[in-house]
C-alpha positions as CSV (number, residue, x, y, z in Angstrom):
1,X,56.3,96.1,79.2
2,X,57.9,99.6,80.2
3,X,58.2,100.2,83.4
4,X,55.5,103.3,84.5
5,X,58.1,106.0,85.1
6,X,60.1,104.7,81.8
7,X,56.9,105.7,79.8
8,X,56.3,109.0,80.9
9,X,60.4,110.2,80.5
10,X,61.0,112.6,78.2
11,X,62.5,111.1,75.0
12,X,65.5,113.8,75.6
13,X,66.0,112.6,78.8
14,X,70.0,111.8,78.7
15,X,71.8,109.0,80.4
16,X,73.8,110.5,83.3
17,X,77.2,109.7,84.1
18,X,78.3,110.4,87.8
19,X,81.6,111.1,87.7
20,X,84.6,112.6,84.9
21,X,87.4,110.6,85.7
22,X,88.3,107.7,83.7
23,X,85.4,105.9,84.6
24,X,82.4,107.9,84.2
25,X,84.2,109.3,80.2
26,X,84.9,105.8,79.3
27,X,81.4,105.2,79.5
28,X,80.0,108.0,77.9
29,X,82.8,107.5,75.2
30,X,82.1,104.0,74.7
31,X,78.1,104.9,74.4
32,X,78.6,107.1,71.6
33,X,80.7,105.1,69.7
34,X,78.2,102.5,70.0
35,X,75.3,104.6,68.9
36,X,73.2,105.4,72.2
37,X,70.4,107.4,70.8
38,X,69.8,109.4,74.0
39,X,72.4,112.1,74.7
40,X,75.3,111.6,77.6
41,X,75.1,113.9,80.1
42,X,78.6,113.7,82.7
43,X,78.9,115.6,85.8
44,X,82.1,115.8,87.4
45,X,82.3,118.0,91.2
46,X,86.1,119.0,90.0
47,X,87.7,121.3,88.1
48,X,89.9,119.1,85.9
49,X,88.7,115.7,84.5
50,X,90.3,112.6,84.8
51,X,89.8,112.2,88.2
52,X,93.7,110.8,90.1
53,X,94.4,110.5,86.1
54,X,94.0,114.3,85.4
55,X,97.1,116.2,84.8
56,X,97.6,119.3,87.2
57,X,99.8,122.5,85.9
58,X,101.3,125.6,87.4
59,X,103.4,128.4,85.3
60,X,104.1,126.4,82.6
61,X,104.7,123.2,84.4
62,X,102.6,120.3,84.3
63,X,102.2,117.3,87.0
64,X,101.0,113.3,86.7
65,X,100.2,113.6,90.6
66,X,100.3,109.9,90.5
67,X,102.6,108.7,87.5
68,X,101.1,106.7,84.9
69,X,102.2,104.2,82.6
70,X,99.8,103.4,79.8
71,X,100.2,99.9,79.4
72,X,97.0,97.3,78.9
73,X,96.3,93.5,77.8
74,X,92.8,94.7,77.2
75,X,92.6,95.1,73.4
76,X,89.6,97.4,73.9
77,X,91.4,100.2,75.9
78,X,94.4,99.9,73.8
79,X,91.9,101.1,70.7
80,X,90.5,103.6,73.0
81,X,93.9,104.8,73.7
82,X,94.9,105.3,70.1
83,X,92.0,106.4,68.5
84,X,91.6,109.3,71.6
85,X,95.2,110.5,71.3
86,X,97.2,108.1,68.3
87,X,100.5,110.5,67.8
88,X,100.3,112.5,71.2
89,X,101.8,109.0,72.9
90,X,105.6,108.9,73.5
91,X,107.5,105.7,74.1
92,X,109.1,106.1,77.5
93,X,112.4,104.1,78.6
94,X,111.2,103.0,82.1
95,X,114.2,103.8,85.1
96,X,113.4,103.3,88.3
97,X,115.1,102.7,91.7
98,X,114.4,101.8,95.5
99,X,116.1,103.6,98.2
100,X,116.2,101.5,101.6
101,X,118.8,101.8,104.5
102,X,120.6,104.8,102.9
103,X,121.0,102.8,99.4
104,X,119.4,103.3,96.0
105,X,118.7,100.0,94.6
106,X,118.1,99.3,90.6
107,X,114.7,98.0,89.8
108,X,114.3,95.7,88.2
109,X,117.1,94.1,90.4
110,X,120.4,93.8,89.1
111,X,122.3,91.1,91.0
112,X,125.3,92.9,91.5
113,X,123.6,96.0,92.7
114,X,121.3,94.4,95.0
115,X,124.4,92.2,96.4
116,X,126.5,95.1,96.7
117,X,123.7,96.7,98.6
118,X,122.7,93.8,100.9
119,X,125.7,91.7,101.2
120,X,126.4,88.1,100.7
121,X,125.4,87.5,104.8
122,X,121.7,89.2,104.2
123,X,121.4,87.7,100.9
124,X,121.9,84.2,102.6
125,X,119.3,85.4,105.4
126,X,116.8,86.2,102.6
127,X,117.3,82.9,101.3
128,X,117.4,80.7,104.2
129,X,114.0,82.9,105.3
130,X,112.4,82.0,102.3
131,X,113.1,78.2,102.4
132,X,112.0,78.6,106.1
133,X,108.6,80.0,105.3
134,X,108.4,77.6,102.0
135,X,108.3,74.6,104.7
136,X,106.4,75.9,107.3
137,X,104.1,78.4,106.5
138,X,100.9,80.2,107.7
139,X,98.6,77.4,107.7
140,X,95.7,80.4,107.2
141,X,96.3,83.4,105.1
142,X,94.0,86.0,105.8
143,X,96.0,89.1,106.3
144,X,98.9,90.7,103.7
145,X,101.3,89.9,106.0
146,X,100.8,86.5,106.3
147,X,100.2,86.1,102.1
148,X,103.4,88.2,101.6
149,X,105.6,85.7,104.1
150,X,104.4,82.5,102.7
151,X,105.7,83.8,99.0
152,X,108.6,85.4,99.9
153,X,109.7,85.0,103.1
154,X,109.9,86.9,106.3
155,X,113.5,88.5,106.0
156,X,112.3,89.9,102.3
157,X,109.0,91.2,103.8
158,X,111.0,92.7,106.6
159,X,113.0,94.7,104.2
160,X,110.6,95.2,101.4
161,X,107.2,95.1,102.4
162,X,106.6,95.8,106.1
163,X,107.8,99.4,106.4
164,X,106.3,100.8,103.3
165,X,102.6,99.1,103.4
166,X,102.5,101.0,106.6
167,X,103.7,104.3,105.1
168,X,101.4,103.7,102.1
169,X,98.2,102.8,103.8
170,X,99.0,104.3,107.4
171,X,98.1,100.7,109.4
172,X,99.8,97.9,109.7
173,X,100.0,95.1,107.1
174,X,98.8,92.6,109.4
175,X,95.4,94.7,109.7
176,X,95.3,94.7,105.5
177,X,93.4,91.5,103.9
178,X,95.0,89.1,102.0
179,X,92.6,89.3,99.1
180,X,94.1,92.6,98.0
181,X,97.7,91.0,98.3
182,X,96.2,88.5,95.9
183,X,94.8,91.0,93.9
184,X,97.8,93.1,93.0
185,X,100.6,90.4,93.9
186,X,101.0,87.6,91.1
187,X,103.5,85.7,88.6
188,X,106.4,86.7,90.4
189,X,108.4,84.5,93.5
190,X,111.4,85.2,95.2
191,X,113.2,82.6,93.0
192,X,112.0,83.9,89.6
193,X,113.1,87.6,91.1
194,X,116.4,86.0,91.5
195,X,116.4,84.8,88.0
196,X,115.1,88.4,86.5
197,X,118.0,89.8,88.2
198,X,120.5,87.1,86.6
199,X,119.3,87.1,83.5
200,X,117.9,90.5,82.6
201,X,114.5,88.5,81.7
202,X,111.8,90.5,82.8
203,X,109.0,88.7,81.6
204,X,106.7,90.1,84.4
205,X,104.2,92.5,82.7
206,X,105.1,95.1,85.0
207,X,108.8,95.1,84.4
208,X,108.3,96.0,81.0
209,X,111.5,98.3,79.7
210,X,109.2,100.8,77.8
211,X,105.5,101.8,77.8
212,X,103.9,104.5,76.5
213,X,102.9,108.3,77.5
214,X,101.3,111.0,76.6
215,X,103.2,114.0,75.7
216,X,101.6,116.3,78.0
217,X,100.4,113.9,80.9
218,X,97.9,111.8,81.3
219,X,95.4,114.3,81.9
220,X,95.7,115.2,78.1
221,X,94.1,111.5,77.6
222,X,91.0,112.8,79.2
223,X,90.8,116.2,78.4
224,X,90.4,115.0,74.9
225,X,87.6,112.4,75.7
226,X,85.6,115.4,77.2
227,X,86.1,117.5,74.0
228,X,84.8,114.2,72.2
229,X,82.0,113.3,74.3
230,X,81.0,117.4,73.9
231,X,81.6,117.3,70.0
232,X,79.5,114.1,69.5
233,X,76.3,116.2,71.4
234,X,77.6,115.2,74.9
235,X,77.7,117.5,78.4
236,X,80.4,117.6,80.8
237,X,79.5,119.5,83.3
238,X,82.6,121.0,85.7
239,X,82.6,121.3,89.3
240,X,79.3,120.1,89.5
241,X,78.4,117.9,92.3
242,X,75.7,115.7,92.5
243,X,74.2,115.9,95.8
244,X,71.0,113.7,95.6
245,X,69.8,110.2,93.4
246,X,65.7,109.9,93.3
247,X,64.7,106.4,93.3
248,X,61.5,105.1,92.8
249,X,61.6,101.3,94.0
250,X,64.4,100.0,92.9
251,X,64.5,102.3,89.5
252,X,66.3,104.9,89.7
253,X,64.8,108.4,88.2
254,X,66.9,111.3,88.4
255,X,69.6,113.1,90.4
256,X,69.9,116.3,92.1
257,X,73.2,118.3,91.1
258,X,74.7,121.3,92.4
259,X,77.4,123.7,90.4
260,X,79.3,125.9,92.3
261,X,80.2,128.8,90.8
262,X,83.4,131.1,89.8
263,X,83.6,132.8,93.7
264,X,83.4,129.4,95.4
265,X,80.1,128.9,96.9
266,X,77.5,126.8,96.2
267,X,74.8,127.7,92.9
268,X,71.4,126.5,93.2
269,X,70.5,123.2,93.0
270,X,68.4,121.2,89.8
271,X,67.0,118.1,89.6
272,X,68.0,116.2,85.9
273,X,65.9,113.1,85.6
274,X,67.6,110.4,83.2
275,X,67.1,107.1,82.1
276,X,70.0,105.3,83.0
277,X,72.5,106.0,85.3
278,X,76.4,105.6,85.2
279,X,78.5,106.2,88.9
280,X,81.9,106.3,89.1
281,X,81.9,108.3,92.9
282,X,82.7,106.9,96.1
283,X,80.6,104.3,97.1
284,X,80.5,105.8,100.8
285,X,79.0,108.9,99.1
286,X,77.2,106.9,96.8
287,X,75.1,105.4,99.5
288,X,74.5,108.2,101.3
289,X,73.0,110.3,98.4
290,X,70.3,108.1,97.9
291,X,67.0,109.3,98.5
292,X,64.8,107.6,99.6
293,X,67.9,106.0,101.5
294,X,69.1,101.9,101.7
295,X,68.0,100.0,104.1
296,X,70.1,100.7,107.2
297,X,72.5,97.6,107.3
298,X,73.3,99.0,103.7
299,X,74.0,102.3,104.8
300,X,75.6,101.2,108.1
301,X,78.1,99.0,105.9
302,X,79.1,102.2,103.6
303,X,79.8,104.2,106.8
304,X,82.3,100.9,107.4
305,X,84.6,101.9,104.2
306,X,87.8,103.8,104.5
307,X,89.5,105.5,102.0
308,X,93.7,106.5,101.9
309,X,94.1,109.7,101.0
310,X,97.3,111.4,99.0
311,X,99.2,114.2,98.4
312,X,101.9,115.5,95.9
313,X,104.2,118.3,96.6
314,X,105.5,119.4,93.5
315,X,109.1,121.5,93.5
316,X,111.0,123.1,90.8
317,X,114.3,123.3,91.2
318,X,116.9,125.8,89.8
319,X,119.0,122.7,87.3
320,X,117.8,120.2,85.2
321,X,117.8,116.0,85.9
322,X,119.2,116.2,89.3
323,X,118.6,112.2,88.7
324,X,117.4,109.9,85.8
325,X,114.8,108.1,87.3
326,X,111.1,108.3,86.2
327,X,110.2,107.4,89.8
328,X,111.4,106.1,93.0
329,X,110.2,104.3,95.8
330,X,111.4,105.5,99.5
331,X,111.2,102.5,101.4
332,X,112.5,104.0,105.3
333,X,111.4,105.4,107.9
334,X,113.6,108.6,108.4
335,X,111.8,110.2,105.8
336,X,107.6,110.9,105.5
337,X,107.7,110.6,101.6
338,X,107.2,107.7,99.9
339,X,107.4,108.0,96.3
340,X,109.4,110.4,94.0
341,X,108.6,111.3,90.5
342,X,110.8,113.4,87.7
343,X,108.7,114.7,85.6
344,X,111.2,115.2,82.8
345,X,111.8,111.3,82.6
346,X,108.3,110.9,81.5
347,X,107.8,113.8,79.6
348,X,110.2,116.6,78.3
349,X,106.7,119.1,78.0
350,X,106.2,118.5,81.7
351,X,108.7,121.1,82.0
352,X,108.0,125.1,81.2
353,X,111.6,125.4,81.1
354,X,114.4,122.4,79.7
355,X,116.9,123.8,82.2
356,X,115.1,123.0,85.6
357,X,113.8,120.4,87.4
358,X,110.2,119.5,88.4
359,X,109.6,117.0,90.7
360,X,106.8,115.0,92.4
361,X,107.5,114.4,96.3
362,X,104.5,111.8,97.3
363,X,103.2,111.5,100.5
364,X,100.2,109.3,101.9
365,X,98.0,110.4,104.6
366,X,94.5,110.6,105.9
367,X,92.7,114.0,105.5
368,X,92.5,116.0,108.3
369,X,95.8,113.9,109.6
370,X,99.0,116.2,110.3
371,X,100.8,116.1,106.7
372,X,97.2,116.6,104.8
373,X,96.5,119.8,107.9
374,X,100.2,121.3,107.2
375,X,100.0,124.8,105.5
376,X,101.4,124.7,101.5
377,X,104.8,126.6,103.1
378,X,105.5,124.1,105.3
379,X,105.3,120.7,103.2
380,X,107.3,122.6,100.5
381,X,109.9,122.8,103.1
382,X,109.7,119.4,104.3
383,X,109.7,118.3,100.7
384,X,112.3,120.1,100.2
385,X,114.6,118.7,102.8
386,X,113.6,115.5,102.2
387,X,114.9,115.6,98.7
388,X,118.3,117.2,100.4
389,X,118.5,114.1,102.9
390,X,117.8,111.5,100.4
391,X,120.9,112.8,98.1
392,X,119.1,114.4,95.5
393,X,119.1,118.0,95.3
394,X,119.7,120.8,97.9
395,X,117.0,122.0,99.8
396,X,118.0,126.3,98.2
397,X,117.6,124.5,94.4
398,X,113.8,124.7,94.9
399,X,113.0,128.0,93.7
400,X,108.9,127.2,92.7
401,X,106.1,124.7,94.1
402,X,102.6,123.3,94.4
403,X,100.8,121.3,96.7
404,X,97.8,119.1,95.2
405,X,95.6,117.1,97.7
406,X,93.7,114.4,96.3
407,X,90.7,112.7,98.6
408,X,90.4,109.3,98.3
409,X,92.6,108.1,96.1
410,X,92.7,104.3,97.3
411,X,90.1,102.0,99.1
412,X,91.2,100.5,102.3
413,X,91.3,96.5,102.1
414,X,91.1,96.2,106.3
415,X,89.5,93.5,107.8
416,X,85.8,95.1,107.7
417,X,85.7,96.3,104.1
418,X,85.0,92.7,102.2
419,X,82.0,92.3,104.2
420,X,80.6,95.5,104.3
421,X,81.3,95.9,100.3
422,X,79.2,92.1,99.9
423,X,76.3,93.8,101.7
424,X,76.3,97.1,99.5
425,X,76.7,95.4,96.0
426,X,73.7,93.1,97.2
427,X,71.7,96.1,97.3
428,X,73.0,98.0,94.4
429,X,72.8,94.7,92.2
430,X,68.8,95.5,92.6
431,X,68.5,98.6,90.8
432,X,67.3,98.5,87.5
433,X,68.7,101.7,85.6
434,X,72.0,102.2,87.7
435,X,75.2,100.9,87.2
436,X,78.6,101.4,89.4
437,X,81.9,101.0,88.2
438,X,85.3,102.5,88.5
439,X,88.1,102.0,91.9
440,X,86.0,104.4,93.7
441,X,82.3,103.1,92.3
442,X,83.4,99.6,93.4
443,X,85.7,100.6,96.2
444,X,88.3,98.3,94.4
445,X,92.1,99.1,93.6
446,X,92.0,99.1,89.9
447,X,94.3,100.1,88.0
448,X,92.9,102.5,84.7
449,X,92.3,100.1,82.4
450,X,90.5,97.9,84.6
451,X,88.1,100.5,85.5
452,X,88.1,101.3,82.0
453,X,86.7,98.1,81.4
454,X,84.3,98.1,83.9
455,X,82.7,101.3,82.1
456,X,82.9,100.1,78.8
457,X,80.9,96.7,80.2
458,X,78.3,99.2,81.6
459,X,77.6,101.0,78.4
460,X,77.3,98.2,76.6
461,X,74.5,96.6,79.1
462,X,72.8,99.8,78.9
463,X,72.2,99.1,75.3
464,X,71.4,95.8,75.8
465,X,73.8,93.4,76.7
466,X,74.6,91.9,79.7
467,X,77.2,91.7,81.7
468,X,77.9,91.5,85.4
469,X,80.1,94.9,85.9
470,X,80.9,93.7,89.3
471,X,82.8,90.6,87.8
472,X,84.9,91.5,84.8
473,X,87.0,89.2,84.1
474,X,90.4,90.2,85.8
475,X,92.6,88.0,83.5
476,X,91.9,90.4,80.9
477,X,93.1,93.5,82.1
478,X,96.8,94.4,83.3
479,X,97.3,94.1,87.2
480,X,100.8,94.8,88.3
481,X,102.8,92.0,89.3
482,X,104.7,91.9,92.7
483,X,107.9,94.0,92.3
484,X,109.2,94.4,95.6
485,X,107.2,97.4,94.9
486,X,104.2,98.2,93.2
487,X,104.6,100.8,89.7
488,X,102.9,104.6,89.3
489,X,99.7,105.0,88.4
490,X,98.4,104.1,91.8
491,X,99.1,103.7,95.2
492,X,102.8,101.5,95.7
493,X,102.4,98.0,96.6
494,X,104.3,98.1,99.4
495,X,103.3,98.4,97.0
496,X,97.4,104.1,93.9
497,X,98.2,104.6,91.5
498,X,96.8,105.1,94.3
499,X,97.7,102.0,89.0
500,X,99.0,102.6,84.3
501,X,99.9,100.6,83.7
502,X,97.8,102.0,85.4
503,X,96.1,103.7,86.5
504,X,98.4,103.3,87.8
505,X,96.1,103.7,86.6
506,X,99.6,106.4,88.3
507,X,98.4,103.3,87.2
């Protein structure tokens, strides 16, 4: 029997997507394909889709602000993949390197190089550590420092771990739970590193060699989706914001949105009613647009998330490859950046012009904070020297740049968010017609394919399977592996993506 306010919806009534990063076009992707017989209807509050995935550009140049790798063991995203874009993927030769007490070490590890760079006495240390920790460890492991130690030992996590978590997520890795170590960390110990580095035999998924691209950032992934979703009868709405979700009961009936238009301000505000209901924003927000609102411990426990926020200075630079790397990690203090990208190294069409440079200087912070609060002139200049102190390229090479600020680009694991998340998805688990998916939508650090996933899942139950989106099965999709540091695509391990392999997903 139809619910009351299912019988009554208009028959054109479309099934709105929150959201048009990879997420929210997955799922209207994935209903179309699969034959949906109400129209899709995606609202996105930005100007570019593809959410941390989009691909930014200025004069000519074009920026992966978080460097993603598309690499899956989900066959299902692999199709998507190909059938969106097929030719437009490159194959990519992966080169990467960590720089840590003034040295720039290979990773993968190469034994020599990491010898060279440590010396026989701290290689011994690390060892000895690690047998230390193997036979007396933390009998409880509930933060990332503690999980980290008891795998690898405390001399490696002094070196590797300690100093970038805290750059990454801005608090200290004892204050980060261990369920996101185990999470993102797995299938890779100290003495298997060792053997990598011997042997050449990266058999971790994340080590892998090569992975594929596309040509023009992976922002051209999802620009094309949205040209799909539009050609197959779809709407993607642009820097559109929905400000409001009508609920009656537990049914969900329609959603408020609010365009804002070509000067900046705000347009006037409709109501679209729909009958089902796809969200891939942040669950803080999520909870807060709900009218009539949660119950107040839900909405108490959404004001209890915290986000990390990110922020890429790009710089163009007067020579071409002033390194080879795709990406490096900056594991030390002396310097506020944390990760480096060379946009060439992924991509030749990155660049507007084969005989410069363009590179991605990464820095994490919180918004409002003092690097996200610094005007556009002066993070180019700190960027700038940065690159000059780290050996890279003179501060005068830079001779163009942009600054791109991305809001909550990873969830905070701290030691309040598990509980507070248990007492949201209790809630949202209820609804009937509404479905949340997506890093952000689940306020967990997935890389793209994961959330990917999730979407497809949600599409599917809203032609009538059923599957518990909350649950997917994580064996499926591609985590990274522990690495010493974590890939692109997402935040670093220590480790965003902010996750591509994912995003990456970058990731």
């Amino acid at each position: 029997m139809p619910n009351s306010s299912q019988s009554t919806l208009s028959p054109d009534a479309p099934i709105v997507v929150i959201g048009g990063g990879p997420a929210g076009l997955t799922a209207a992707y994935e209903l179309q394909k699969r034959g949906a017989e109400r129209p899709v209807h995606v609202f996105e509050a930005g100007r570019i889709v593809g959410g941390i995935s989009r691909t930014e550009s200025h004069n000519g140049y074009r920026f992966d602000i978080g460097g993603h790798r598309f690499f899956t063991k989900v066959s299902e995203v692999e199709d998507m993949w190909t059938e969106v874009l097929g030719d437009d993927f490159i194959t990519v030769p992966r080169t990467s390197r960590i720089y840590y007490k003034g040295r720039y070490f290979d990773y993968p590890l190469k034994i020599f190089n990491a010898l060279g760079n440590l010396g026989p006495y701290e290689a011994s240390r690390i060892a000895m550590s690690y047998v230390k920790w193997k036979m007396r460890p933390h009998r409880r492991e509930e933060t990332f420092e503690e999980w980290v130690i008891n795998r690898f030992g405390g001399r490696l996590y002094m070196h590797f771990f300690r100093t970038y978590t805290e750059k990454v997520w801005g608090i200290p890795p004892d204050q980060i739970q261990a369920d996101w170590a185990a999470q993102r960390i797995k299938n890779l110990s100290l003495p298997k590193a060792v053997i990598n580095a011997v042997t050449g035999a990266n058999d971790t998924a994340s080590l892998i060699e090569k992975f594929r691209y596309p040509r023009l950032g992976p922002g051209m992934m999802w620009e094309r989706v949205s040209e799909i979703v539009t050609e197959r009868g779809g709407r993607v709405d642009m820097q559109t914001e929905v400000t409001a979700i009508h609920r009656d009961g537990m049914r969900v009936t329609g959603v408020d949105v609010r365009p804002w238009t070509e000067e900046g301000g705000p347009g006037e505000t409709r109501r679209i009613d729909g009958s089902d209901f796809v969200n891939s924003m942040a669950v803080d927000d999520l909870i807060a647009a709900f009218d009539p609102p949660p119950p107040a411990e839900v909405r108490e426990a959404a004001a209890r998330l915290r986000y990390r926020d990110f922020l890429i200075v790009t710089l163009c630079l007067d020579h071409a490859d002033p390194f080879p790397d795709n990406w490096i990690y900056v594991h030390s203090s002396d310097v506020k950046v944390g990760r480096i990208q060379n946009f060439r190294a992924w991509s030749k069409e990155m660049l507007a012009d084969p005989e410069t440079a363009s590179i991605g200087m990464e820095y994490f912070c919180h918004e409002g904070d003092g690097l996200w609060s610094m005007e556009d002139d002066a993070l180019r200049d700190l960027a700038a020297h940065e690159l000059e102190k780290l050996g890279l390229a003179p501060a005068q090479s830079v001779i163009d740049y942009k600054v791109i600020r991305q809001r909550k680009a990873y969830p905070v694991y701290d030691g309040q968010y598990r509980a507070a998340l248990d007492t949201i998805t209790e809630w949202l688990k209820q609804l009937e017609n509404f479905q949340t998916v997506g890093r952000n939508g689940q306020h967990r650090y997935n890389n793209q394919d994961h959330s990917m996933l999730s979407a497809m899942l949600a599409a599917r139950n809203i032609l009538g399977e059923d599957h518990d989106v909350w649950n997917v099965n994580v064996e499926r999709s591609y985590h990274e592996d522990f690495q010493v540091s974590k890939e692109p695509g997402d935040a670093p391990l220590a480790p965003e993506k902010p996750g591509f392999a994912g995003t990456a997903d970058r990731r």
